[in-house]
mmCIF file of the C-alpha atoms, coordinates in Angstrom:
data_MODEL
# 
_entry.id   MODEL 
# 
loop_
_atom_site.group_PDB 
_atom_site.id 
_atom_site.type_symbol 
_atom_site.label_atom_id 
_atom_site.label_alt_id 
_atom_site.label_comp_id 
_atom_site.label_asym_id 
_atom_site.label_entity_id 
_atom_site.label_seq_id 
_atom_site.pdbx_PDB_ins_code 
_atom_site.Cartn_x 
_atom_site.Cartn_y 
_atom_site.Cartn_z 
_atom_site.occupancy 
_atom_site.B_iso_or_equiv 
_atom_site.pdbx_formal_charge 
_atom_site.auth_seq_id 
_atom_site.auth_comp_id 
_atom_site.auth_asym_id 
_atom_site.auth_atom_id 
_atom_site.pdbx_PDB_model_num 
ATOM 1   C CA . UNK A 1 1   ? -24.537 6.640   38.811  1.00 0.00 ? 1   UNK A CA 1 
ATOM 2   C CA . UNK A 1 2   ? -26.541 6.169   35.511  1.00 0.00 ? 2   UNK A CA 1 
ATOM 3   C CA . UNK A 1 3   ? -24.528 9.724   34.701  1.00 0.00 ? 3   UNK A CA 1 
ATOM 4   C CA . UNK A 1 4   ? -21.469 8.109   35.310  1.00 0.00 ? 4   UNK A CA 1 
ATOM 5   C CA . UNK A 1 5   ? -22.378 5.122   33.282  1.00 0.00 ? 5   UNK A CA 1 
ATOM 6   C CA . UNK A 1 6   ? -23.140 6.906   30.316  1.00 0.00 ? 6   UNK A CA 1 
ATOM 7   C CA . UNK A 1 7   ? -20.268 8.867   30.456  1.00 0.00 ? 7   UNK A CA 1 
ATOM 8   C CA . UNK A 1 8   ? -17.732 5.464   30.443  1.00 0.00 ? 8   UNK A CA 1 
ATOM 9   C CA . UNK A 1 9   ? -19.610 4.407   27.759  1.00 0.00 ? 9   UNK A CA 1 
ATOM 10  C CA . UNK A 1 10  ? -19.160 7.579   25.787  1.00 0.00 ? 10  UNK A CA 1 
ATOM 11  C CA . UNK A 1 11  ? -15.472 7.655   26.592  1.00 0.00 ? 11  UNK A CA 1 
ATOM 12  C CA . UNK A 1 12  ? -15.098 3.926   25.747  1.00 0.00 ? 12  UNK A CA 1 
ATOM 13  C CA . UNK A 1 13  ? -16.998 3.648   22.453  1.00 0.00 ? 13  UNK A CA 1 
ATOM 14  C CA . UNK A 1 14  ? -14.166 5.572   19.855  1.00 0.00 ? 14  UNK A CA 1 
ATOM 15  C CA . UNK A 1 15  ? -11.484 3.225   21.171  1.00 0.00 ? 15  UNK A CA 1 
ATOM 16  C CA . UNK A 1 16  ? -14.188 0.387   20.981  1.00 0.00 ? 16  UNK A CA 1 
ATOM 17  C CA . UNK A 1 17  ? -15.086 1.736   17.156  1.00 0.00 ? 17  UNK A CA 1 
ATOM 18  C CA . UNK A 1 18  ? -11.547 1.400   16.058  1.00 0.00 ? 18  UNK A CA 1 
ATOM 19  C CA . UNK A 1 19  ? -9.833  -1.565  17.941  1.00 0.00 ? 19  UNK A CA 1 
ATOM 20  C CA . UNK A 1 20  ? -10.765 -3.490  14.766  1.00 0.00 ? 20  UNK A CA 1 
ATOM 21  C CA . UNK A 1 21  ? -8.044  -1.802  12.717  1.00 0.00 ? 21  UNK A CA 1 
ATOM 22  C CA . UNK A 1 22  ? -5.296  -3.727  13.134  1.00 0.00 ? 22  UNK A CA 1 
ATOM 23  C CA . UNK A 1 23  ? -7.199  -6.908  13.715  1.00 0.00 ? 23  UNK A CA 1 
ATOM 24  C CA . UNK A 1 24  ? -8.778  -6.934  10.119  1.00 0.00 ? 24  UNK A CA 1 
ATOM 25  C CA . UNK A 1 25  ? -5.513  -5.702  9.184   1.00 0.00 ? 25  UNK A CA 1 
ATOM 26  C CA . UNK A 1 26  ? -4.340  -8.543  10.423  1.00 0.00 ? 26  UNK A CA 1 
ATOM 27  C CA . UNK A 1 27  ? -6.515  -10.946 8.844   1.00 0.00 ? 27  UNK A CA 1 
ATOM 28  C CA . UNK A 1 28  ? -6.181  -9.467  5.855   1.00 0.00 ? 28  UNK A CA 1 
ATOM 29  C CA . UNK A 1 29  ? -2.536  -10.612 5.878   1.00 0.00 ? 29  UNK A CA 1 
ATOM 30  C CA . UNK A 1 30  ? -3.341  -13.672 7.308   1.00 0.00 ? 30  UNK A CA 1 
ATOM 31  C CA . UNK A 1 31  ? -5.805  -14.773 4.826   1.00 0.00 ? 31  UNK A CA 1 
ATOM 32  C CA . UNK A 1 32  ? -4.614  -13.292 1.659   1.00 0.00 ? 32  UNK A CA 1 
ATOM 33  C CA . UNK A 1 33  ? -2.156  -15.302 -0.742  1.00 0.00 ? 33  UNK A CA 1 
ATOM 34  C CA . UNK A 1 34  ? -2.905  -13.330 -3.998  1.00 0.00 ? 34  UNK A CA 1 
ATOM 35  C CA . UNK A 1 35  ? -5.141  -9.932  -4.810  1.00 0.00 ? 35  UNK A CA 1 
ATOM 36  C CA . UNK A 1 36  ? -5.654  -7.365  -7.382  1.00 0.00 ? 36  UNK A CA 1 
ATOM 37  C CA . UNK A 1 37  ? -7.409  -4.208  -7.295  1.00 0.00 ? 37  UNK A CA 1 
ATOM 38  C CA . UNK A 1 38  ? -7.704  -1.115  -9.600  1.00 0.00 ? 38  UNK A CA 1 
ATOM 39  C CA . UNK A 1 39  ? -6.717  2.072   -7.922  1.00 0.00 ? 39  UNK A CA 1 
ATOM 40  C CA . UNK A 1 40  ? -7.012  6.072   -8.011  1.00 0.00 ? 40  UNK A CA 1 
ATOM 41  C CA . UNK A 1 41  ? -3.564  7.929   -6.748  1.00 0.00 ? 41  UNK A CA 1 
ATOM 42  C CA . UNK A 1 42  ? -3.540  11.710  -5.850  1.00 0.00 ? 42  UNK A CA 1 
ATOM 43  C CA . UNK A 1 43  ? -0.325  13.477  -4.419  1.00 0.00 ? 43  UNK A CA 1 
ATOM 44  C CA . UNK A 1 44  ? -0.094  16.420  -2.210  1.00 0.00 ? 44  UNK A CA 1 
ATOM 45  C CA . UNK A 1 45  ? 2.803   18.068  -1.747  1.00 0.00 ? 45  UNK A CA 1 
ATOM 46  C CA . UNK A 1 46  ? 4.256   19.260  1.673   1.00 0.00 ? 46  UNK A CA 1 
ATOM 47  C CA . UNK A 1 47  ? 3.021   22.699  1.053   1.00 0.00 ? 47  UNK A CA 1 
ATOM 48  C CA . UNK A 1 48  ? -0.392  21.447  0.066   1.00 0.00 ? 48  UNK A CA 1 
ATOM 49  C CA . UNK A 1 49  ? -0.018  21.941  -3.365  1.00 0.00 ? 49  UNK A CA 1 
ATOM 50  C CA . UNK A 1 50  ? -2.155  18.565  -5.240  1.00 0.00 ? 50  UNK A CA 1 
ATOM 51  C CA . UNK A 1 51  ? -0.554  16.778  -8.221  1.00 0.00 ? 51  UNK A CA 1 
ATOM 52  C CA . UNK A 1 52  ? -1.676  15.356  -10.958 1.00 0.00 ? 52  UNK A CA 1 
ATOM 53  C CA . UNK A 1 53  ? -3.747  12.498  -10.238 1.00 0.00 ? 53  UNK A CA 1 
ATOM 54  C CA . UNK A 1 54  ? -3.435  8.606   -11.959 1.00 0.00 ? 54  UNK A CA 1 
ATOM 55  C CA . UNK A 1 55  ? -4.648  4.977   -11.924 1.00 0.00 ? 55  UNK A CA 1 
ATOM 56  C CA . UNK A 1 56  ? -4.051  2.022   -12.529 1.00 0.00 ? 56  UNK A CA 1 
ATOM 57  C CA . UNK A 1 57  ? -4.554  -1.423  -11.430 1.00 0.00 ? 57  UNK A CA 1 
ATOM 58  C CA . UNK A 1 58  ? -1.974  -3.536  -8.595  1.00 0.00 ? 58  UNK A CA 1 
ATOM 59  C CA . UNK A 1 59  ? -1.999  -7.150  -8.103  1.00 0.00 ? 59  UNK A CA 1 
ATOM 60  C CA . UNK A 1 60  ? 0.361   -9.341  -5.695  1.00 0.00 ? 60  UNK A CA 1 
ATOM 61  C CA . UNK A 1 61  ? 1.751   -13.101 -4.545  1.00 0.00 ? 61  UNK A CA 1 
ATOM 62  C CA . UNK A 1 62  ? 2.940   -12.831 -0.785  1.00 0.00 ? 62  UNK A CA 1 
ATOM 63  C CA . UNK A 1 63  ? 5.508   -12.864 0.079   1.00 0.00 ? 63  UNK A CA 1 
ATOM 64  C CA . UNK A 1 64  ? 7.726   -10.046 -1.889  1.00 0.00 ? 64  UNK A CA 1 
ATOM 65  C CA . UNK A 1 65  ? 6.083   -10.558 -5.373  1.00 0.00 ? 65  UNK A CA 1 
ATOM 66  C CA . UNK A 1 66  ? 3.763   -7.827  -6.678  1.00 0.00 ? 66  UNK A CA 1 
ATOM 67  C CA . UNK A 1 67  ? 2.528   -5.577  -10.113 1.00 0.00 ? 67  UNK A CA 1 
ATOM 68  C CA . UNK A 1 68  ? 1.893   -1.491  -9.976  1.00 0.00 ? 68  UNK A CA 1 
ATOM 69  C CA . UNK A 1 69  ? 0.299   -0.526  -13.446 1.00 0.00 ? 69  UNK A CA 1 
ATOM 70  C CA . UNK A 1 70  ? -0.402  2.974   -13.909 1.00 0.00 ? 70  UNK A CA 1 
ATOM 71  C CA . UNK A 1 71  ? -2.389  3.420   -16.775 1.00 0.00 ? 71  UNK A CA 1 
ATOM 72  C CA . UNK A 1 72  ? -3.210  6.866   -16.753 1.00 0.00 ? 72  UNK A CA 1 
ATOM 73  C CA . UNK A 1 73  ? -2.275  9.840   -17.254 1.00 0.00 ? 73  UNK A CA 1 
ATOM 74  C CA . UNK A 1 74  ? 0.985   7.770   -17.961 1.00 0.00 ? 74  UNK A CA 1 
ATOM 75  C CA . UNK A 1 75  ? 1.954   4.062   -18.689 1.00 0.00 ? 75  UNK A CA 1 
ATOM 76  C CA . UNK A 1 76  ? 4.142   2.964   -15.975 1.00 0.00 ? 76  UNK A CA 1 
ATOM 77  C CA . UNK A 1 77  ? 4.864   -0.683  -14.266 1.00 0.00 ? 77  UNK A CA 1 
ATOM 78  C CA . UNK A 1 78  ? 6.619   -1.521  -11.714 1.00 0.00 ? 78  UNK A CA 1 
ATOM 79  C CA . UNK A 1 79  ? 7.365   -5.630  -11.180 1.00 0.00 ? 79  UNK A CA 1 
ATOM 80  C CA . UNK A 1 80  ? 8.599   -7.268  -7.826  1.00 0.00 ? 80  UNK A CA 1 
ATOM 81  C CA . UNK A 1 81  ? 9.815   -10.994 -9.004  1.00 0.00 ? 81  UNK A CA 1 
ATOM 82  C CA . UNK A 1 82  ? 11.022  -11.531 -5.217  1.00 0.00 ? 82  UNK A CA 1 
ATOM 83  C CA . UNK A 1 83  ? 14.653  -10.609 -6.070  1.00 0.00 ? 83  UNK A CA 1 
ATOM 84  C CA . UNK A 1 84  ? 14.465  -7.979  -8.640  1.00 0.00 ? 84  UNK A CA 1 
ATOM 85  C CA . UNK A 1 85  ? 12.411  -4.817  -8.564  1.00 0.00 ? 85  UNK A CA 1 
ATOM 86  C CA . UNK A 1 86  ? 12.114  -3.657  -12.208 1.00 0.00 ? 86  UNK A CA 1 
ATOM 87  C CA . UNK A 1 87  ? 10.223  -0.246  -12.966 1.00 0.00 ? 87  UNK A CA 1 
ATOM 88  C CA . UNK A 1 88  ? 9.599   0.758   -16.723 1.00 0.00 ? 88  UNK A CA 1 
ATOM 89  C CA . UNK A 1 89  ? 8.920   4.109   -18.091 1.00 0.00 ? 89  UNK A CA 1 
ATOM 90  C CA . UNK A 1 90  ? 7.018   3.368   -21.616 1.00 0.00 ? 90  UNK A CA 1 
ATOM 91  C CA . UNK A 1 91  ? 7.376   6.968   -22.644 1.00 0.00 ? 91  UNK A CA 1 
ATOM 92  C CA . UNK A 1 92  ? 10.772  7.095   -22.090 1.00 0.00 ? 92  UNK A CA 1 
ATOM 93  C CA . UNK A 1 93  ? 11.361  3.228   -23.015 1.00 0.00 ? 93  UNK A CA 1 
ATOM 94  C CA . UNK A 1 94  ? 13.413  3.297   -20.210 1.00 0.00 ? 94  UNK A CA 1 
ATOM 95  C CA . UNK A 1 95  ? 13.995  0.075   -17.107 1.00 0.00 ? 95  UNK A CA 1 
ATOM 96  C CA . UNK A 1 96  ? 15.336  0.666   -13.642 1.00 0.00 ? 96  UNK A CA 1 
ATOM 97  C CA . UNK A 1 97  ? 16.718  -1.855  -11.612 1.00 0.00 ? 97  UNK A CA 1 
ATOM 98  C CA . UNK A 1 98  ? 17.023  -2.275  -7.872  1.00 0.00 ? 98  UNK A CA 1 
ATOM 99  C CA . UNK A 1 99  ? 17.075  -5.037  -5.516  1.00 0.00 ? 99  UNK A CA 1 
ATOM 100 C CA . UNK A 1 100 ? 13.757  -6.106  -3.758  1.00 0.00 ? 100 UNK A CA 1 
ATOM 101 C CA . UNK A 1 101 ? 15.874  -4.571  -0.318  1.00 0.00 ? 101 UNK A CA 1 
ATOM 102 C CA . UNK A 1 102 ? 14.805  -1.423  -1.944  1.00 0.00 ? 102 UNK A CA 1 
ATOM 103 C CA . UNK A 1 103 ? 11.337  -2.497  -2.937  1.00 0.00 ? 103 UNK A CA 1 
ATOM 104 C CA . UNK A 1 104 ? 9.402   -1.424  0.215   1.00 0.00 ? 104 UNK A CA 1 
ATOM 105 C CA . UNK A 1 105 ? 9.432   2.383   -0.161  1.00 0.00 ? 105 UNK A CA 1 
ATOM 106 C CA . UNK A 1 106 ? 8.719   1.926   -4.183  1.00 0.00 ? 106 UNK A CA 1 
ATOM 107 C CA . UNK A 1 107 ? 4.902   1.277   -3.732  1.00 0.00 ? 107 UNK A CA 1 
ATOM 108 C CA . UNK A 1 108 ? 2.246   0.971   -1.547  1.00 0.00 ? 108 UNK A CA 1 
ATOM 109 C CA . UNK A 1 109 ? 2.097   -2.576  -2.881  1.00 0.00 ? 109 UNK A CA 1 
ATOM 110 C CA . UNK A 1 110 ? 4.782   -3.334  -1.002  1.00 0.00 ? 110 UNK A CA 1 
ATOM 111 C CA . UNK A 1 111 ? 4.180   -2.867  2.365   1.00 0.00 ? 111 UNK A CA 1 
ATOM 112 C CA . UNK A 1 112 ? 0.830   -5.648  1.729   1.00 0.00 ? 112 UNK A CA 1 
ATOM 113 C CA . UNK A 1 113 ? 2.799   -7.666  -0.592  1.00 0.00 ? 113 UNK A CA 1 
ATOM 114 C CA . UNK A 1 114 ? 4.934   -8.625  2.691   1.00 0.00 ? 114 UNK A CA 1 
ATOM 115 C CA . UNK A 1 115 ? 5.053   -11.321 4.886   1.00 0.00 ? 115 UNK A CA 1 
ATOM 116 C CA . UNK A 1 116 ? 2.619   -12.246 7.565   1.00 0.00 ? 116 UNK A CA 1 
ATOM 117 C CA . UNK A 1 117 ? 4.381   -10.349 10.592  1.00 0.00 ? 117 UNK A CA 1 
ATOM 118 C CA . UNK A 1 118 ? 3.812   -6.681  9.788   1.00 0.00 ? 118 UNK A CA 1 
ATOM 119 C CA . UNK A 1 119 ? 4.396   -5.852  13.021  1.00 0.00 ? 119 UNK A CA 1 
ATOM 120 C CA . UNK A 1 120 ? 8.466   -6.951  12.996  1.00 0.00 ? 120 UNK A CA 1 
ATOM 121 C CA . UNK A 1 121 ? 8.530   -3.759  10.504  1.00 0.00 ? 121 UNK A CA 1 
ATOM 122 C CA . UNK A 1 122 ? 6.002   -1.637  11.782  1.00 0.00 ? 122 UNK A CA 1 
ATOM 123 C CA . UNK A 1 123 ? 4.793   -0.270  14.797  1.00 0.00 ? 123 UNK A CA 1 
ATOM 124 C CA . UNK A 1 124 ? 0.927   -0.107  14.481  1.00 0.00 ? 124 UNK A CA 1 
ATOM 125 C CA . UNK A 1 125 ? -1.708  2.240   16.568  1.00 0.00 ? 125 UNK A CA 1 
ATOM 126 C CA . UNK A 1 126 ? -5.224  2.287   16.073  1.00 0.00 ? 126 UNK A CA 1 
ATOM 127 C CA . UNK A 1 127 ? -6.033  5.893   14.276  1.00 0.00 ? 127 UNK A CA 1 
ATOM 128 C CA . UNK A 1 128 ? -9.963  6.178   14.699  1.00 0.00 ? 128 UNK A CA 1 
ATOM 129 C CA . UNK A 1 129 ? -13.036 6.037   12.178  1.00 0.00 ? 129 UNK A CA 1 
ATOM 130 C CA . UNK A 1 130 ? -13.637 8.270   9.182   1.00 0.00 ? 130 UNK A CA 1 
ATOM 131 C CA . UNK A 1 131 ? -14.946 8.165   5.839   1.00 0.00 ? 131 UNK A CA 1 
ATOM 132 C CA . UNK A 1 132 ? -16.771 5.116   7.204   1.00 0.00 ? 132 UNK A CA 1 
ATOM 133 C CA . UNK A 1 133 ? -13.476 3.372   7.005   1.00 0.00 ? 133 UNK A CA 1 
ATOM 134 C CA . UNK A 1 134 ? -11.546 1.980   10.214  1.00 0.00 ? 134 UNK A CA 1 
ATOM 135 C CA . UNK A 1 135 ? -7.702  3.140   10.291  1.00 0.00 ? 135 UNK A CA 1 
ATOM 136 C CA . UNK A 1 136 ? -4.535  1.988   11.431  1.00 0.00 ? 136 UNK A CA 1 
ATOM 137 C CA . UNK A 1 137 ? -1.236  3.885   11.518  1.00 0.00 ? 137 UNK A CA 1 
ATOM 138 C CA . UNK A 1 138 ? 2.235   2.360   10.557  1.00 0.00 ? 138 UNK A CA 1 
ATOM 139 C CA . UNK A 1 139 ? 5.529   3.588   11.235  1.00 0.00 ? 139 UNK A CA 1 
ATOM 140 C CA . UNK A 1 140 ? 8.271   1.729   9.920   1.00 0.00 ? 140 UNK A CA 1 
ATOM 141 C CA . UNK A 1 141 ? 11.017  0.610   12.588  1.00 0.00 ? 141 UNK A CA 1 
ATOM 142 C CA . UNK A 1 142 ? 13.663  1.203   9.941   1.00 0.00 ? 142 UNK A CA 1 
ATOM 143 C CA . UNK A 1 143 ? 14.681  4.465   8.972   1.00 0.00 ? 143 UNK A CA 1 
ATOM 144 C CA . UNK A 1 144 ? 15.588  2.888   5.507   1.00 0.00 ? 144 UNK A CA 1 
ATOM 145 C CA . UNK A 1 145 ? 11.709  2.749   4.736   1.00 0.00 ? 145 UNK A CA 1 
ATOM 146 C CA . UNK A 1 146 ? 11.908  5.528   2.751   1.00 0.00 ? 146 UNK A CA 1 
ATOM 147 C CA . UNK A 1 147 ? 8.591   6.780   3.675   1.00 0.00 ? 147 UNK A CA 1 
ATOM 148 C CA . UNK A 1 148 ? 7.540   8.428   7.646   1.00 0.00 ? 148 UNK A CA 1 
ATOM 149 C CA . UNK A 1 149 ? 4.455   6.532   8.200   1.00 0.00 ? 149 UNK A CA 1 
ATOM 150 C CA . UNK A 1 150 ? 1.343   4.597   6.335   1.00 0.00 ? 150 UNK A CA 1 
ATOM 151 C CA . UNK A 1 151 ? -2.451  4.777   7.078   1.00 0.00 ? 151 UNK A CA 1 
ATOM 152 C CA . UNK A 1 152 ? -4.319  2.055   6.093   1.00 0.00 ? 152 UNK A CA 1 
ATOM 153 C CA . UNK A 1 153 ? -8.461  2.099   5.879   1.00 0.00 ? 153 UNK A CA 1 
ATOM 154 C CA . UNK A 1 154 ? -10.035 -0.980  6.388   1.00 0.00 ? 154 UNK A CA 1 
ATOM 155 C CA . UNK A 1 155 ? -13.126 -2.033  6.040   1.00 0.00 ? 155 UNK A CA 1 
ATOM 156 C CA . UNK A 1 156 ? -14.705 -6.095  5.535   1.00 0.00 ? 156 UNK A CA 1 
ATOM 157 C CA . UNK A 1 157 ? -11.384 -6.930  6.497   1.00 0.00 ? 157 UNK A CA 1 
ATOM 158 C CA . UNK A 1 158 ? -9.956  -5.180  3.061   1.00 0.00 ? 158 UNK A CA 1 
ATOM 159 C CA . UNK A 1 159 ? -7.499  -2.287  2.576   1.00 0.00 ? 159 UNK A CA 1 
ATOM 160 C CA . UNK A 1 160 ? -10.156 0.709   0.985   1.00 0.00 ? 160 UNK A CA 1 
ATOM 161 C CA . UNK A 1 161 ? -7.490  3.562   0.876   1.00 0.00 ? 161 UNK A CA 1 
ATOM 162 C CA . UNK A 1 162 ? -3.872  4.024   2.165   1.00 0.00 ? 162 UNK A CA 1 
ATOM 163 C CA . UNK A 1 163 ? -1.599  7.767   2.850   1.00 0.00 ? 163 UNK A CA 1 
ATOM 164 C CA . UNK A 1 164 ? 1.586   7.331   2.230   1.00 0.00 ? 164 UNK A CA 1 
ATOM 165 C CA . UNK A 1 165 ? 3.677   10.355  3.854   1.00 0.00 ? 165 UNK A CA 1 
ATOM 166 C CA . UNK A 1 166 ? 7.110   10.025  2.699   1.00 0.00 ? 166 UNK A CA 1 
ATOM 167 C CA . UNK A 1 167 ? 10.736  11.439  4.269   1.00 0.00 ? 167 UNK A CA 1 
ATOM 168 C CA . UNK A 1 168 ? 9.904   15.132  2.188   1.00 0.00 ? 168 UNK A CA 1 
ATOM 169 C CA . UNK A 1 169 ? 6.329   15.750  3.657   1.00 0.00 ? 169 UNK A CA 1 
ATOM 170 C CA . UNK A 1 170 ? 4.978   14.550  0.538   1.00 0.00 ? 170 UNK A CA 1 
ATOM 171 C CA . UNK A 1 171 ? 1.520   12.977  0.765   1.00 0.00 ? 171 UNK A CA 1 
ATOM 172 C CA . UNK A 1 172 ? -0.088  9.941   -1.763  1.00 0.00 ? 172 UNK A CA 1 
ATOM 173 C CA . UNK A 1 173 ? -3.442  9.047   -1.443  1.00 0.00 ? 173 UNK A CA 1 
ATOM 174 C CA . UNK A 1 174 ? -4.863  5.992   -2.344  1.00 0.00 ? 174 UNK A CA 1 
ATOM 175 C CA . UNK A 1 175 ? -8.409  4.652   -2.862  1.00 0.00 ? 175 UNK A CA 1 
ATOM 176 C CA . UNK A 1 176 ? -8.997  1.049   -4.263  1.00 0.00 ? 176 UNK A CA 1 
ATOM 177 C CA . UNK A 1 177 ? -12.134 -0.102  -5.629  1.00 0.00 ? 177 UNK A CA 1 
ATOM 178 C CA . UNK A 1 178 ? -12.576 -4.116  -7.123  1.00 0.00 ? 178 UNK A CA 1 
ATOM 179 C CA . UNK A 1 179 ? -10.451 -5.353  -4.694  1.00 0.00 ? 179 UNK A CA 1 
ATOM 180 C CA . UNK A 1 180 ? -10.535 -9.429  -5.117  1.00 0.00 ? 180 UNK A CA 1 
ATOM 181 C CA . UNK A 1 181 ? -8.570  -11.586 -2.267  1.00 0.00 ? 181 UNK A CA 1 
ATOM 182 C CA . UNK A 1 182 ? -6.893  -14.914 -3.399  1.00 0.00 ? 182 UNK A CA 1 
ATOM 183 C CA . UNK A 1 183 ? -8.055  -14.459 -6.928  1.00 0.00 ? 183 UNK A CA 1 
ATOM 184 C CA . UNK A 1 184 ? -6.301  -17.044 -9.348  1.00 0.00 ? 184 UNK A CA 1 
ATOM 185 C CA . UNK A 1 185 ? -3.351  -14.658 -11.491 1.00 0.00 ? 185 UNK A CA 1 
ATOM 186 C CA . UNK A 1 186 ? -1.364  -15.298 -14.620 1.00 0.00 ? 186 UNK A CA 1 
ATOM 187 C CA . UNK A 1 187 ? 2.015   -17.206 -13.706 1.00 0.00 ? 187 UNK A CA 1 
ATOM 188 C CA . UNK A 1 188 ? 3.867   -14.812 -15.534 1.00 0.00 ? 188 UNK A CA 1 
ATOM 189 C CA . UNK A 1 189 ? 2.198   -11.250 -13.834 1.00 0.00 ? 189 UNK A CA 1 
ATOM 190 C CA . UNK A 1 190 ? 5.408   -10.793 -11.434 1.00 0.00 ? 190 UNK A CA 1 
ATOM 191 C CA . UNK A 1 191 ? 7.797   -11.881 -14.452 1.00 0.00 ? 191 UNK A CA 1 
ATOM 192 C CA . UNK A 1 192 ? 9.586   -9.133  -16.504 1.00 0.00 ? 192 UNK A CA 1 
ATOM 193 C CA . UNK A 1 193 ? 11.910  -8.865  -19.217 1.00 0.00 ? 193 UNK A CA 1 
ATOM 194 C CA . UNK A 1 194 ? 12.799  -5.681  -20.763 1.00 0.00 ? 194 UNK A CA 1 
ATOM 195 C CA . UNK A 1 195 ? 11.698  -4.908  -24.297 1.00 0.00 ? 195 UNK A CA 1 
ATOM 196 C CA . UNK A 1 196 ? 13.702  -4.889  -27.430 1.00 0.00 ? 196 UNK A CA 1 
ATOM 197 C CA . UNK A 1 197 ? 15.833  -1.662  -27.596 1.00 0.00 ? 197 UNK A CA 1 
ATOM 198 C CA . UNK A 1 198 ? 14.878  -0.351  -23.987 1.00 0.00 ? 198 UNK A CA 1 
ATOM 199 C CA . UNK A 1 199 ? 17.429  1.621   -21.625 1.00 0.00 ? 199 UNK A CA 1 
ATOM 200 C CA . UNK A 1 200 ? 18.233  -0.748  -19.226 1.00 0.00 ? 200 UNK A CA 1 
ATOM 201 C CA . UNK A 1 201 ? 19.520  0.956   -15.761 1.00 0.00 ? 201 UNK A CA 1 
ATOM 202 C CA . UNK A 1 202 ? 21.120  -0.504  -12.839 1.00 0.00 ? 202 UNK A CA 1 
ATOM 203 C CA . UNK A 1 203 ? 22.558  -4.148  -12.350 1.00 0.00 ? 203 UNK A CA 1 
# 
C-alpha cells in the first residue's frame, strides 16, 4: 500500500510542479497595467542554424500599446499606439506601417501587451519545469497569428523567457532580466512620429 502511495505521489508531483503556469500567467495579466524589461533575443533557424543575437529593452500599456527597442547589434523600434503599428529601421532611415490587426505576430510584446482574456486567442497547456522556470504553451486559435505557438517561463508570477516558433520553423528565444510591473512610463513612450526625411511605407 505504502508502494502504491509513493508511486501516486511520484506520478502526481510533475503535473502538481507545473499547474502554476498558467495561473501566474494569469495573474500576471491580471495585475499588470504597465512594464518594462531589458531583453536578450537569439534566433534559430529551422535547420538549427543560430543567428545573430540582439537586445534591447520592451515596455507596454495594456491593452494594445507597447515599445520593442533593439539596441544592439542594430537600432530598431517598433511602436504600438493602439491603432498604428510603426517599425523604424535607423540604418536604413526607413518607417513601416501596419495596422495594430497585424501587430500580434510583430513581437513578443504583443501577445502580453493584450487584453486580460488570453485564453479567447490562445489555447494554453501546462508544458512542465525547466531551467527552474514554470512553462506554459500557447497556440493561437487564429491561423492569422503569424507565428505556430509561444512558450512562456514564469516564475514570481513574471514572464523570465518566451520561444516564439513562427509559420517557417524558425525559433526566437527570449530571456528578460529587470523586469518592473506597473512601473510609472513617459506619456509619450507608445507615441511616434517619423523623423525628418525618413521613408515612410504603408498607409
Amino acid at each position: 500500500m505504502k508502494k502504491l502511495l509513493l508511486s501516486l505521489l511520484c506520478l502526481a508531483a510533475p503535473t502538481l510542479a507545473s499547474a502554476a503556469a498558467i495561473e501566474q500567467l494569469q495573474q500576471f495579466l491580471d495585475g499588470s497595467k504597465t512594464a518594462r524589461a531589458s531583453f536578450t533575443q537569439k534566433v534559430i533557424s529551422k535547420t538549427g542554424r543560430a543567428g545573430q543575437n540582439a537586445s534591447g529593452t520592451m515596455s507596454f500599456l495594456r491593452p494594445g500599446k507597447f515599445r520593442w527597442e533593439y539596441t544592439k547589434p542594430y537600432n530598431q523600434l517598433i511602436v504600438a499606439d493602439g491603432s498604428k503599428l510603426w517599425s523604424y529601421d535607423k540604418e536604413l532611415n526607413q518607417v513601416v506601417i501596419k495596422p495594430m490587426s497585424q501587430a500580434l505576430g510583430a513581437t513578443p510584446a504583443a501577445l502580453l501587451a493584450g487584453s486580460n482574456d488570453f485564453q479567447k486567442n490562445f489555447s494554453l497547456r501546462e508544458d512542465g519545469v525547466a531551467d527552474g522556470l514554470e512553462w506554459v504553451e500557447a497556440t493561437p486559435r487564429s491561423n492569422e497569428a503569424g507565428f505556430e505557438r509561444v512558450r512562456i517561463g514564469m516564475k514570481g508570477n513574471l514572464p523570465q523567457a518566451m520561444e516564439v516558433r513562427d509559420n517557417f520553423g524558425q525559433l526566437t528565444v527570449l530571456q528578460f532580466s529587470a523586469f518592473e510591473r506597473n512601473p510609472a512610463l513617459p506619456a509619450d513612450a507608445f507615441r511616434f512620429t517619423p523623423p525628418k526625411g525618413a521613408d515612410v511605407v504603408g498607409e
